[in-house]
DSSP file (Angstrom, degrees, kcal/mol; ACC not computed):
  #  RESIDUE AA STRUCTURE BP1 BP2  ACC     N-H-->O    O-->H-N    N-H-->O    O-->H-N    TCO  KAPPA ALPHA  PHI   PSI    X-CA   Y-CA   Z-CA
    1    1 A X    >         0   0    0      0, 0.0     3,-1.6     0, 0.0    79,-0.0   0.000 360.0 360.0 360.0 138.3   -5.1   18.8   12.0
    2    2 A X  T 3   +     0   0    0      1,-0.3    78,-0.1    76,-0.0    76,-0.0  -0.358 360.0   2.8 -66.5 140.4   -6.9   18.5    8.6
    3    3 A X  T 3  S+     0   0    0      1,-0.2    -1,-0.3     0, 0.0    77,-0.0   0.261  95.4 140.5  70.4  -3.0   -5.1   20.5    5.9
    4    4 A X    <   -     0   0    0     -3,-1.6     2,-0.2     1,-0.1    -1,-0.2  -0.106  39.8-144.9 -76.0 138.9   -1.9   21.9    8.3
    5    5 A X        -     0   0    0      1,-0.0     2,-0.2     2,-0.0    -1,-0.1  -0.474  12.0-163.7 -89.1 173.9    1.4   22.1    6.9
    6    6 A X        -     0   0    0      3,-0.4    -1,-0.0    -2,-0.2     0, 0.0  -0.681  44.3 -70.9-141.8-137.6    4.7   21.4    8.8
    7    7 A X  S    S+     0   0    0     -2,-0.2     3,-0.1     1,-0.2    -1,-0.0   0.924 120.3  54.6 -82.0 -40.2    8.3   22.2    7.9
    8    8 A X  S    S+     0   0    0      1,-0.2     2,-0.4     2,-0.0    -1,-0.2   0.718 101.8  64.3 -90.2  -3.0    9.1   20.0    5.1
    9    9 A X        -     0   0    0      4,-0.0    -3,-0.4     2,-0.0    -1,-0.2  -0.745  63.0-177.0-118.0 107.6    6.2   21.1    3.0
   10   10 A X     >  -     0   0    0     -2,-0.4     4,-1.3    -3,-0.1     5,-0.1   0.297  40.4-109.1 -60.4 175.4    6.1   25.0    1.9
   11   11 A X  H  > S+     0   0    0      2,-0.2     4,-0.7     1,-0.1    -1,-0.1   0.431 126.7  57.8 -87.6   6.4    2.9   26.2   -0.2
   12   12 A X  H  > S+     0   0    0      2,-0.1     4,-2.2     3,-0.1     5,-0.2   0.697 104.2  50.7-120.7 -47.9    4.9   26.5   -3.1
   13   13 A X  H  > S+     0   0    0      2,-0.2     4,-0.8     1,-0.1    -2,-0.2   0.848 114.4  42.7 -78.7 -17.2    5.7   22.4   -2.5
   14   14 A X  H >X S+     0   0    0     -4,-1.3     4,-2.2     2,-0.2     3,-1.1   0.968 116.6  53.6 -62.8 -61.6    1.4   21.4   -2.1
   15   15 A X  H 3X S+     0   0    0     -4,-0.7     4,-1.5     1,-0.3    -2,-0.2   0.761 112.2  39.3 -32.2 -51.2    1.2   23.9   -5.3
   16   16 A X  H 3X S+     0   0    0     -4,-2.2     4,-1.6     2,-0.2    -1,-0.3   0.693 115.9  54.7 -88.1 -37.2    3.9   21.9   -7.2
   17   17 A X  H <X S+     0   0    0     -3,-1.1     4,-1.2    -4,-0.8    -2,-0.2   0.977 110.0  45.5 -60.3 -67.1    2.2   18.4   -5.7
   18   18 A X  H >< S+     0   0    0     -4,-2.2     3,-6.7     2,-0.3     5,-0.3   0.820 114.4  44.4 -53.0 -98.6   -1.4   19.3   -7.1
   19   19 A X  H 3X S+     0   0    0     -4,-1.5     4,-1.3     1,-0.4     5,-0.2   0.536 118.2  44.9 -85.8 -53.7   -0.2   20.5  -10.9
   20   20 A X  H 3< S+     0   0    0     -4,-1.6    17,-0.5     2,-0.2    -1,-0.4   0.668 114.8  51.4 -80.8 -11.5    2.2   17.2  -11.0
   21   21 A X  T X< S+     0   0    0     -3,-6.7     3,-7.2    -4,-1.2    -1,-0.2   0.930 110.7  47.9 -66.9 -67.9   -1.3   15.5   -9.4
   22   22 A X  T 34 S+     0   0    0      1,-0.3    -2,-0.2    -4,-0.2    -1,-0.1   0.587 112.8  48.6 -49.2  -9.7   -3.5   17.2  -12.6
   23   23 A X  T 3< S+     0   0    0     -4,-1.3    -1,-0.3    -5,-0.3    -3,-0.1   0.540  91.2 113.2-109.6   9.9   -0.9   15.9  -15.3
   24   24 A X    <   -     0   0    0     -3,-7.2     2,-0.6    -4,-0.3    14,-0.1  -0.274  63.8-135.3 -69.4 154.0   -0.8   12.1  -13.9
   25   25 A X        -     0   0    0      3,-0.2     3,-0.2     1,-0.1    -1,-0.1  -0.914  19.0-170.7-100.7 126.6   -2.0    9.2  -15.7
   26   26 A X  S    S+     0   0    0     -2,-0.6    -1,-0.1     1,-0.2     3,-0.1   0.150  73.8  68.0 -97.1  24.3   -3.8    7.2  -13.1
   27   27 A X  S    S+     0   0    0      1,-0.4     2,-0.3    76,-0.0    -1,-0.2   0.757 106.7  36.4-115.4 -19.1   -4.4    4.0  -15.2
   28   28 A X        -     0   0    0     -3,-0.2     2,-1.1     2,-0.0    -1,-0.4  -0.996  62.8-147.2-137.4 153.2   -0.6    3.0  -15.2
   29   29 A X        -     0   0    0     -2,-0.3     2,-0.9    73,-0.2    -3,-0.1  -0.693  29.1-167.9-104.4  96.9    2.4    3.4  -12.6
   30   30 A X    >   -     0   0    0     -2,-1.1     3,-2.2     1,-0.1     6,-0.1  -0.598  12.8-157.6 -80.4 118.2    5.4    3.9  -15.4
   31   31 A X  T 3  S+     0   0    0     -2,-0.9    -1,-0.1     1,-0.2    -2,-0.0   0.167  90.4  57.8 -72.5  12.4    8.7    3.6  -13.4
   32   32 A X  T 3  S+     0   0    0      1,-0.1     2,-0.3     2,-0.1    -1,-0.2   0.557  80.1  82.0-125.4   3.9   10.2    5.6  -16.2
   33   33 A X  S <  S-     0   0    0     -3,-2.2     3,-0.3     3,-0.0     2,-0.1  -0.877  82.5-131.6-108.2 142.2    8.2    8.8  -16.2
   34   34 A X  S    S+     0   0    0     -2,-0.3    -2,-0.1     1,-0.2    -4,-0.0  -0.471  83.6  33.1 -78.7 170.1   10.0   11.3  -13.1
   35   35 A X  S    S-     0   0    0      1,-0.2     2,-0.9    -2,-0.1    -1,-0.2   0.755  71.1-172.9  65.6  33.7    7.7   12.8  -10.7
   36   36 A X        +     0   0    0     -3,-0.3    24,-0.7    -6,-0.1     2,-0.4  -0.512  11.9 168.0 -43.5  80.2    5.2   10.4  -10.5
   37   37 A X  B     +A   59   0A   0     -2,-0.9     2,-0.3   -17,-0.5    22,-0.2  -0.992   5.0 173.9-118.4 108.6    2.3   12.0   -8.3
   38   38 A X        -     0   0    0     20,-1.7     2,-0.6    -2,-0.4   -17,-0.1  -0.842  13.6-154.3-126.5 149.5   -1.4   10.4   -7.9
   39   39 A X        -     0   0    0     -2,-0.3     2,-0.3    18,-0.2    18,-0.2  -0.824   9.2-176.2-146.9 101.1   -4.4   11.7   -5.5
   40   40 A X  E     -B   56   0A   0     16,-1.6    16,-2.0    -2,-0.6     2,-0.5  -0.731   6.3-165.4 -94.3 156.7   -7.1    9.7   -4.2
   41   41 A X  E     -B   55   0A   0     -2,-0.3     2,-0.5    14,-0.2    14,-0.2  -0.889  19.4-133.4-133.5 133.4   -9.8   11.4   -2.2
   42   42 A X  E     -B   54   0A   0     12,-0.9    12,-1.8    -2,-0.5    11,-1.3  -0.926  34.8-172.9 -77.9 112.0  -12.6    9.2    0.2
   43   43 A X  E     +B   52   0A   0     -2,-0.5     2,-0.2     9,-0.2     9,-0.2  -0.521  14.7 169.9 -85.3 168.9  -16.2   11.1   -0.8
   44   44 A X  E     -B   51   0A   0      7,-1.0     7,-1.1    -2,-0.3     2,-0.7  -0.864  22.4-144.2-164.2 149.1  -19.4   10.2    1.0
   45   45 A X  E     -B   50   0A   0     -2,-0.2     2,-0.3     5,-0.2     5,-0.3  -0.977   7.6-152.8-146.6 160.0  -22.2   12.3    0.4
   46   46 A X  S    S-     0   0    0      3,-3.1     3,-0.3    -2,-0.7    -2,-0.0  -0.971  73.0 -15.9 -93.3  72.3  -24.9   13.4    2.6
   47   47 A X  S    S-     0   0    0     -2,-0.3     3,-0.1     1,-0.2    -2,-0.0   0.576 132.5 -48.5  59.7  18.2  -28.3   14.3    2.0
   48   48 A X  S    S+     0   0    0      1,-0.4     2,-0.4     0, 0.0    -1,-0.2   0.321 117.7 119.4 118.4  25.0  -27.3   14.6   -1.7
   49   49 A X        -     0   0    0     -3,-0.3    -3,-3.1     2,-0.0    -1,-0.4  -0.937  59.6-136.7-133.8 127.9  -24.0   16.9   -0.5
   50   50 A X  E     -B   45   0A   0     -2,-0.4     2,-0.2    -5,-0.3    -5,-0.2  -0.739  24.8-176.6 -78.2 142.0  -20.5   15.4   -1.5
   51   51 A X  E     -B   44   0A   0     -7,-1.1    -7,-1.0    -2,-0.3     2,-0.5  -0.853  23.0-131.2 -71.4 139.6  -17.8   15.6    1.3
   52   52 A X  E     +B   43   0A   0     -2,-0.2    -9,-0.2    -9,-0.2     3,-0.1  -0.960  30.4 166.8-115.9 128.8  -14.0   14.6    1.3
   53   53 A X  E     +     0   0A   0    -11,-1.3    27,-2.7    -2,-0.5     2,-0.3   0.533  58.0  16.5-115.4 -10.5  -13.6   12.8    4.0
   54   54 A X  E     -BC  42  79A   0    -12,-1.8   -12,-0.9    25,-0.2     2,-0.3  -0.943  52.2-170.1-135.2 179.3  -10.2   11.4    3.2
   55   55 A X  E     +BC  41  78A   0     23,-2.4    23,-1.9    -2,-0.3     2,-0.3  -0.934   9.3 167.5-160.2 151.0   -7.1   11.9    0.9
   56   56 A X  E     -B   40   0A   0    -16,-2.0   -16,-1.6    -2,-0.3     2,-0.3  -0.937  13.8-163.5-153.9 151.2   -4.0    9.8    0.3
   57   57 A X  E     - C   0  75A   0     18,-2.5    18,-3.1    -2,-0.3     2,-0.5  -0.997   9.2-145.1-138.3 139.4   -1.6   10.3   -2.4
   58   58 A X  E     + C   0  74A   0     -2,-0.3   -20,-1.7    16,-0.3     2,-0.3  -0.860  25.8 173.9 -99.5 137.6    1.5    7.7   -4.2
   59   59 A X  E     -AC  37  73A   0     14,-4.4    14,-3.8    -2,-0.5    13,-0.6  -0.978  41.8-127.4-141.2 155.8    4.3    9.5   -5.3
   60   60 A X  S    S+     0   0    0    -24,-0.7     2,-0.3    -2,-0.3   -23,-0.1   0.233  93.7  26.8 -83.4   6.1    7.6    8.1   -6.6
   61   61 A X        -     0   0    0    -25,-0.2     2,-0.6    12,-0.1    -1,-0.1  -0.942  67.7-140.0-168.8 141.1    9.8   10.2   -4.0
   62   62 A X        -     0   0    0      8,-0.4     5,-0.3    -2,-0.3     8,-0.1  -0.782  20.0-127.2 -99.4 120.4    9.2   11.5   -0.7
   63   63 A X  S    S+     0   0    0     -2,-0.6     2,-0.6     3,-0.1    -1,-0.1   0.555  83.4  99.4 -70.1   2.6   10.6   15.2    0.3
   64   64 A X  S >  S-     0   0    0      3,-0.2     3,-1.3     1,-0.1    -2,-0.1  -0.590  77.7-145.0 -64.6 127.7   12.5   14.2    3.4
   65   65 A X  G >  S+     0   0    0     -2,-0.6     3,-1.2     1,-0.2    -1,-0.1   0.937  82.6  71.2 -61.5 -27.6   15.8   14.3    1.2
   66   66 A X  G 3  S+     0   0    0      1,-0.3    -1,-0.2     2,-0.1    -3,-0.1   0.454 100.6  33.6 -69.5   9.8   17.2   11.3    3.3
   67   67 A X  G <  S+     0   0    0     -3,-1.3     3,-0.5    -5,-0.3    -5,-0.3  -0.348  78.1 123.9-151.8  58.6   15.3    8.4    2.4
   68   68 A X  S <  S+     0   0    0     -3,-1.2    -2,-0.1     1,-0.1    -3,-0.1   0.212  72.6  68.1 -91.3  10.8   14.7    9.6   -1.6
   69   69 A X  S    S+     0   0    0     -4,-0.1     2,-0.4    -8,-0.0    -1,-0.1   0.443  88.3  77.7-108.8   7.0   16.4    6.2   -2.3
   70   70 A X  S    S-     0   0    0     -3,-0.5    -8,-0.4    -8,-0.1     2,-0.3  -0.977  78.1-144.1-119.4 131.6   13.2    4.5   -0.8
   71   71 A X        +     0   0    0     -2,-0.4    36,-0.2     1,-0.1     2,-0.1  -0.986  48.9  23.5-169.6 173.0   10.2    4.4   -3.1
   72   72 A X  S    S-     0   0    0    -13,-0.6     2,-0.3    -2,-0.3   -12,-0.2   0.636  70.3-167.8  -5.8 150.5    7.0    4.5   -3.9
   73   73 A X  E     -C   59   0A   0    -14,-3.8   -14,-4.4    35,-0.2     2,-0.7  -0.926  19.4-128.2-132.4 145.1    5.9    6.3   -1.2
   74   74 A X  E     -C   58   0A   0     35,-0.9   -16,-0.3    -2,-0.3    37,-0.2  -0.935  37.5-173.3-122.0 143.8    2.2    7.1    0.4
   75   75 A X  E     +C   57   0A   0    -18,-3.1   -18,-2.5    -2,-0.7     3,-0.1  -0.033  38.6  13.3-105.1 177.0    1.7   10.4    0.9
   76   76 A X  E     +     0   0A   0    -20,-0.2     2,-0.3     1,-0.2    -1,-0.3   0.457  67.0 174.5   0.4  94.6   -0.7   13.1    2.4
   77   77 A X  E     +     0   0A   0    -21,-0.3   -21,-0.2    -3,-0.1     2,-0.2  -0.967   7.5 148.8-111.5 119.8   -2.7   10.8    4.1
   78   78 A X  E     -C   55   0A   0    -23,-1.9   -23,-2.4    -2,-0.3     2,-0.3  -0.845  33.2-148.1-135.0 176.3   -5.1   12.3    6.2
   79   79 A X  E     -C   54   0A   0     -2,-0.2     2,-0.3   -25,-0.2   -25,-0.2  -0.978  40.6-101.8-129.8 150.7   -8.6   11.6    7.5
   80   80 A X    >>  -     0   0    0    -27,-2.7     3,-1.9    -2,-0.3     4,-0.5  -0.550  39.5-124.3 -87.6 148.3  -11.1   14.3    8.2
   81   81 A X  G >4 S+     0   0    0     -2,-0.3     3,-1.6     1,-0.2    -1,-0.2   0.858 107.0  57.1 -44.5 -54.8  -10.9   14.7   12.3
   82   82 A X  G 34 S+     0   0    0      1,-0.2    -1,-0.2     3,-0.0    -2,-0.1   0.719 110.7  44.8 -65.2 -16.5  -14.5   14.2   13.0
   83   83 A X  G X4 S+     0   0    0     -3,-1.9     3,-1.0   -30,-0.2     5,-0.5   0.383  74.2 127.3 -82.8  -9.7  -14.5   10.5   11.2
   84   84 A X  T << S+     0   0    0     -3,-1.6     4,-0.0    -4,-0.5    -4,-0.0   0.081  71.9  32.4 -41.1 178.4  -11.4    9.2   12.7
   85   85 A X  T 3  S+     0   0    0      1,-0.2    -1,-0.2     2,-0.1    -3,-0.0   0.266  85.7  95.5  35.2  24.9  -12.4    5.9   14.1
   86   86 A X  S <  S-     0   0    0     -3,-1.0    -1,-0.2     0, 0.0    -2,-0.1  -0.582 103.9-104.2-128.1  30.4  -15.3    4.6   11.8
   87   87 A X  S  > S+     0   0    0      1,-0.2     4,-0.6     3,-0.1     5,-0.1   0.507  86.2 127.0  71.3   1.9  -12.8    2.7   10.0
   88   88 A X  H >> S+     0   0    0     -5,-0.5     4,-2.3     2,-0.2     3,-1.7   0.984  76.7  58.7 -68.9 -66.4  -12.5    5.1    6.6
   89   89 A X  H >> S+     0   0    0      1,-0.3     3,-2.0    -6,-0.2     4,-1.4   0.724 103.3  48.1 -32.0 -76.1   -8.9    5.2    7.2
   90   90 A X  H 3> S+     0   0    0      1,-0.4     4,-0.5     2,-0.2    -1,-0.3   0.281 113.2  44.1 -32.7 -27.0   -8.5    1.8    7.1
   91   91 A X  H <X S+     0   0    0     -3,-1.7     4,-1.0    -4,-0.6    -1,-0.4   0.509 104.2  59.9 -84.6 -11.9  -10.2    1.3    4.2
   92   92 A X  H << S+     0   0    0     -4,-2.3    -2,-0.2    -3,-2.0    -3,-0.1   0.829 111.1  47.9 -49.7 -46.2   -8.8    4.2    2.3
   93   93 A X  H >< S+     0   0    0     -4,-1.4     3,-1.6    -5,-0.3     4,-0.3   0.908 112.9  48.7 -79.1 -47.7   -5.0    2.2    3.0
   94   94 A X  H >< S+     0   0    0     -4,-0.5     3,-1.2     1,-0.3    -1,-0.3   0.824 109.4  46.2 -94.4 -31.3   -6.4   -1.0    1.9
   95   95 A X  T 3X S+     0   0    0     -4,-1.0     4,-0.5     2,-0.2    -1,-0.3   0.356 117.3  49.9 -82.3   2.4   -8.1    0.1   -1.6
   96   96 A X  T <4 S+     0   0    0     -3,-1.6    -1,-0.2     1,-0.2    -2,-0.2   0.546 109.1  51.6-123.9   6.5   -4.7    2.0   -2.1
   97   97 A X  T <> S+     0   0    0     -3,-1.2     4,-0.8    -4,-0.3    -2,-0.2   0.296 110.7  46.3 -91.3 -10.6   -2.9   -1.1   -1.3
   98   98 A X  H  > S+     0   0    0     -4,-0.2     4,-2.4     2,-0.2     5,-0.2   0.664 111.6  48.9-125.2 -35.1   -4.9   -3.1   -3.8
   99   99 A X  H  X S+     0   0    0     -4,-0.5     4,-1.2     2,-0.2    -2,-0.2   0.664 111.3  53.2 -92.8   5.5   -4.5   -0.5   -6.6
  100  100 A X  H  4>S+     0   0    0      2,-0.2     5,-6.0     3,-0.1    -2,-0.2   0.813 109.2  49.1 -78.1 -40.7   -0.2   -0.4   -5.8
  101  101 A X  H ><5S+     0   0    0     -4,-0.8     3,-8.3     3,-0.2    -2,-0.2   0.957 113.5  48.2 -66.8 -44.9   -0.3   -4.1   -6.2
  102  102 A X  H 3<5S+     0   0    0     -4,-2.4    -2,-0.2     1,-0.4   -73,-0.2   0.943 104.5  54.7 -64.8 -22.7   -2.3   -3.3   -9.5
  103  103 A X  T 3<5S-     0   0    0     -4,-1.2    -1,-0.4    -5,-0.2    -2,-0.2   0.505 129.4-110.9 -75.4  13.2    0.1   -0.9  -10.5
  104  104 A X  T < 5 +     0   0    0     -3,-8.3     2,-0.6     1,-0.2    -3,-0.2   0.877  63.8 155.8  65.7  25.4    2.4   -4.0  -10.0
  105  105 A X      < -     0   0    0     -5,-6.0    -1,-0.2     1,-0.1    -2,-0.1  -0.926  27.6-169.9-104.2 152.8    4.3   -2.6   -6.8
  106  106 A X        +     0   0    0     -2,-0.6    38,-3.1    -3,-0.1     2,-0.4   0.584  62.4  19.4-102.0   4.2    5.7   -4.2   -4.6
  107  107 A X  B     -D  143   0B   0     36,-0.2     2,-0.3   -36,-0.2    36,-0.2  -0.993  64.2-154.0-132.6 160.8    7.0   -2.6   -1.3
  108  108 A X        -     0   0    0     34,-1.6    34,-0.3    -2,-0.4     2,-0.3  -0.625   5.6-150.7-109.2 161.2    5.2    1.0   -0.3
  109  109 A X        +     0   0    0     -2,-0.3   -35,-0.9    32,-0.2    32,-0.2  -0.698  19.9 173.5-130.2 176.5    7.2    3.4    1.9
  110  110 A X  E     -E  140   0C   0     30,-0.7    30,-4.5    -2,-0.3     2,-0.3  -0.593  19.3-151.6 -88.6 150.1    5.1    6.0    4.5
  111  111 A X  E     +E  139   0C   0     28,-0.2    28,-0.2   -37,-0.2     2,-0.2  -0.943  20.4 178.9-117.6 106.8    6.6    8.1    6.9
  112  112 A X  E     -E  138   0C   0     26,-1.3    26,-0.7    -2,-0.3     4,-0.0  -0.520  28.1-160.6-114.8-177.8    4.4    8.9    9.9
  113  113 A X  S    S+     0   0    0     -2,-0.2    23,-0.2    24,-0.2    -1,-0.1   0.634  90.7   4.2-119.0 -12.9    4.9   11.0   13.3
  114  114 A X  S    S+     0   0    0      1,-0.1     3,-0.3    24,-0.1     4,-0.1   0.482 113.3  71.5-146.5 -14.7    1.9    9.4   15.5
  115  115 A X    >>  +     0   0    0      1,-0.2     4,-0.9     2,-0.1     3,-0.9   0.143  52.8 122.1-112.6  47.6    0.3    6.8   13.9
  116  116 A X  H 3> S+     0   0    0      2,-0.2     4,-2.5     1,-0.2    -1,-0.2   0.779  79.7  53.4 -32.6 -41.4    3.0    4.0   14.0
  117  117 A X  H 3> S+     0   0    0     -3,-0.3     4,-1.1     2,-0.2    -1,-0.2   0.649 101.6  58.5 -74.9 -19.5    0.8    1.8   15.7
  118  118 A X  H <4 S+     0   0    0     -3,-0.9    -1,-0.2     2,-0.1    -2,-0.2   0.776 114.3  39.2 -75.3 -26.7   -2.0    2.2   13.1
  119  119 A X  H >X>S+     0   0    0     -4,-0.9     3,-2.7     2,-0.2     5,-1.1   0.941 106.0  60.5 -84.5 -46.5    0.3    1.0   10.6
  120  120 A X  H ><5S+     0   0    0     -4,-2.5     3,-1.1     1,-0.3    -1,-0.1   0.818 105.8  50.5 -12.8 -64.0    1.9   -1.6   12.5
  121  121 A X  T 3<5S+     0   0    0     -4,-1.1    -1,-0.3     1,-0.3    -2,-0.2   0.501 107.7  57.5 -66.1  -8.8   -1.6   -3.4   13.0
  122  122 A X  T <45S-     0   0    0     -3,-2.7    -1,-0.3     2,-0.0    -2,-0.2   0.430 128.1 -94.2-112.3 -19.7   -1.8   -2.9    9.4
  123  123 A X  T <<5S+     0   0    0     -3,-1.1    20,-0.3    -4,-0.5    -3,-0.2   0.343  82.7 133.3 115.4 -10.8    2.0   -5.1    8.2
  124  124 A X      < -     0   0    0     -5,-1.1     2,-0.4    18,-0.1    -1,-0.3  -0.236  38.0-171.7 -70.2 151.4    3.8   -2.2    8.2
  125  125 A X  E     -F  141   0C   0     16,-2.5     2,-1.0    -6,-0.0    16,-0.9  -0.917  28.8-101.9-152.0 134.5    7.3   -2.2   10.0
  126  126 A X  E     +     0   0C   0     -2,-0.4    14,-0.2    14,-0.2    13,-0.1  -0.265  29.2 177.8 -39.8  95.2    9.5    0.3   10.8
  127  127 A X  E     -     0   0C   0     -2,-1.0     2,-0.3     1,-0.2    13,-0.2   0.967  64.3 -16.5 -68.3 -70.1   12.5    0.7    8.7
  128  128 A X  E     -F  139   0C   0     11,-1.5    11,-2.7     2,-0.0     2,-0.3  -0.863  51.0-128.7-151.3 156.2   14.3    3.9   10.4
  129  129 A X        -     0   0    0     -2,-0.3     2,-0.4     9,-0.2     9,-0.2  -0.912  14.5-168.6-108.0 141.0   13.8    6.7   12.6
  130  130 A X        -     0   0    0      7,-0.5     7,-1.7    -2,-0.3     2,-0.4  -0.928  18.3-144.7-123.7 106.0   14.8   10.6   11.7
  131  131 A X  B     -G  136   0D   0     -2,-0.4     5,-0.2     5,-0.2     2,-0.2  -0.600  16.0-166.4 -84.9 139.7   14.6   12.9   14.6
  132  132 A X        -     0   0    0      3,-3.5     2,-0.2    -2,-0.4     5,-0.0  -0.410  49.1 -74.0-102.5 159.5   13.3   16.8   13.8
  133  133 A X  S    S-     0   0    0     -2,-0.2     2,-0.2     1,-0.2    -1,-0.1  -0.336 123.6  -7.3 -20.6 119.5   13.7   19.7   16.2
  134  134 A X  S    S+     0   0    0     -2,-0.2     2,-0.3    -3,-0.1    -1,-0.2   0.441 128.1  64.3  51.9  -1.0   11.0   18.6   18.6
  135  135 A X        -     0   0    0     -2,-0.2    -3,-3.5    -5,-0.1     2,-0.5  -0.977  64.0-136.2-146.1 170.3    9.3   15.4   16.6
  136  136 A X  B     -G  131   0D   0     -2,-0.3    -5,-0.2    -5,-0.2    -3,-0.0  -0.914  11.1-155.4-116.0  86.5   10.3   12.1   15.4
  137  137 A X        -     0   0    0     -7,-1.7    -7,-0.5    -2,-0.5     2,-0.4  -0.148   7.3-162.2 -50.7 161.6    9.4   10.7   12.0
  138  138 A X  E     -E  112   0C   0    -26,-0.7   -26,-1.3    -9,-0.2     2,-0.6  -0.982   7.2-152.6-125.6 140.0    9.2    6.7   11.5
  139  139 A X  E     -EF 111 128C   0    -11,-2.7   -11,-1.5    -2,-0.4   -28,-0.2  -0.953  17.7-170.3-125.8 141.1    9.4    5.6    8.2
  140  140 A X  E     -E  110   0C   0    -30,-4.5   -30,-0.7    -2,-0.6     2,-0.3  -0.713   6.6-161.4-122.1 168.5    7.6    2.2    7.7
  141  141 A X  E     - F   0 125C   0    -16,-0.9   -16,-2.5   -32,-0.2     2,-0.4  -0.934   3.6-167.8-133.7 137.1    7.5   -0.1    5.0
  142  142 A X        -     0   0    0    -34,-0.3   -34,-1.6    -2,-0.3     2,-0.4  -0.991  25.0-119.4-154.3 123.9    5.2   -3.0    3.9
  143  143 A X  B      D  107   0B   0     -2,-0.4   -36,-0.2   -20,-0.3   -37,-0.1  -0.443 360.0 360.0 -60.7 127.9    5.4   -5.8    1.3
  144  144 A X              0   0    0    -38,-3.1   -37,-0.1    -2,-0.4    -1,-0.1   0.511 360.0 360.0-108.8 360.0    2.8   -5.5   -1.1
């Protein structure tokens, strides 16, 4: 659901996401500064009225605590519900693939719960699974 939390992220940890977003430098990815946090957002606008219609974010660590030894990770990626399947997604992951290679990385991490198969189709491959009370992460990976 667009904007829903789940367990590993509190309001306190979106709060903390956002001010580390508003102090990044988005023109270089420095492997030496901690807490690395960037947010792109998908606009379109409509009869002169902006929408965001996606968001994805890279961050140098991921908050499952078990796989903080895999990084850069992308994060809060969502698409807004009523656009799914017009392909925005898909080009949101490939423009954020094209600026990771400019930032000079080379492998991405995500963790998803339901779109494995989106990524799949996409180069991604599953690395590990981490089972939750009642859901099943996969964390994927792709060479960039």
């Amino acid at each position: 659901m667009w904007g829903e939390s789940n367990e590993e992220f509190s309001p306190e940890d979106w709060i903390a996401f956002y001010k580390n977003v508003l102090k990044s430098n988005y023109s270089i990815w420095d492997e030496q500064l901690p807490a690395k946090e960037l947010l792109f957002l998908a606009i379109r606008t409509i009869n002169g009225e902006d929408e965001v219609v996606a968001a994805i974010g890279l961050s140098d660590f991921d908050d499952l605590e078990e796989f903080r030894h895999f990084k850069p990770w992308f994060c809060a990626f969502i698409v807004k519900e009523e656009v799914r399947g017009l392909g925005i997604g898909n080009h949101v992951l490939k423009l954020m693939e094209d600026r990771a290679r400019r930032y000079r990385i080379e492998e991405i991490f995500l963790w998803t719960e339901d779109q494995e198969a989106f990524y799949r189709k996409r180069g991604y491959i599953t690395i590990e699974h981490l089972e939750k009370p009642g859901r099943l992460l996969n964390i994927m990976k792709k060479n960039l």
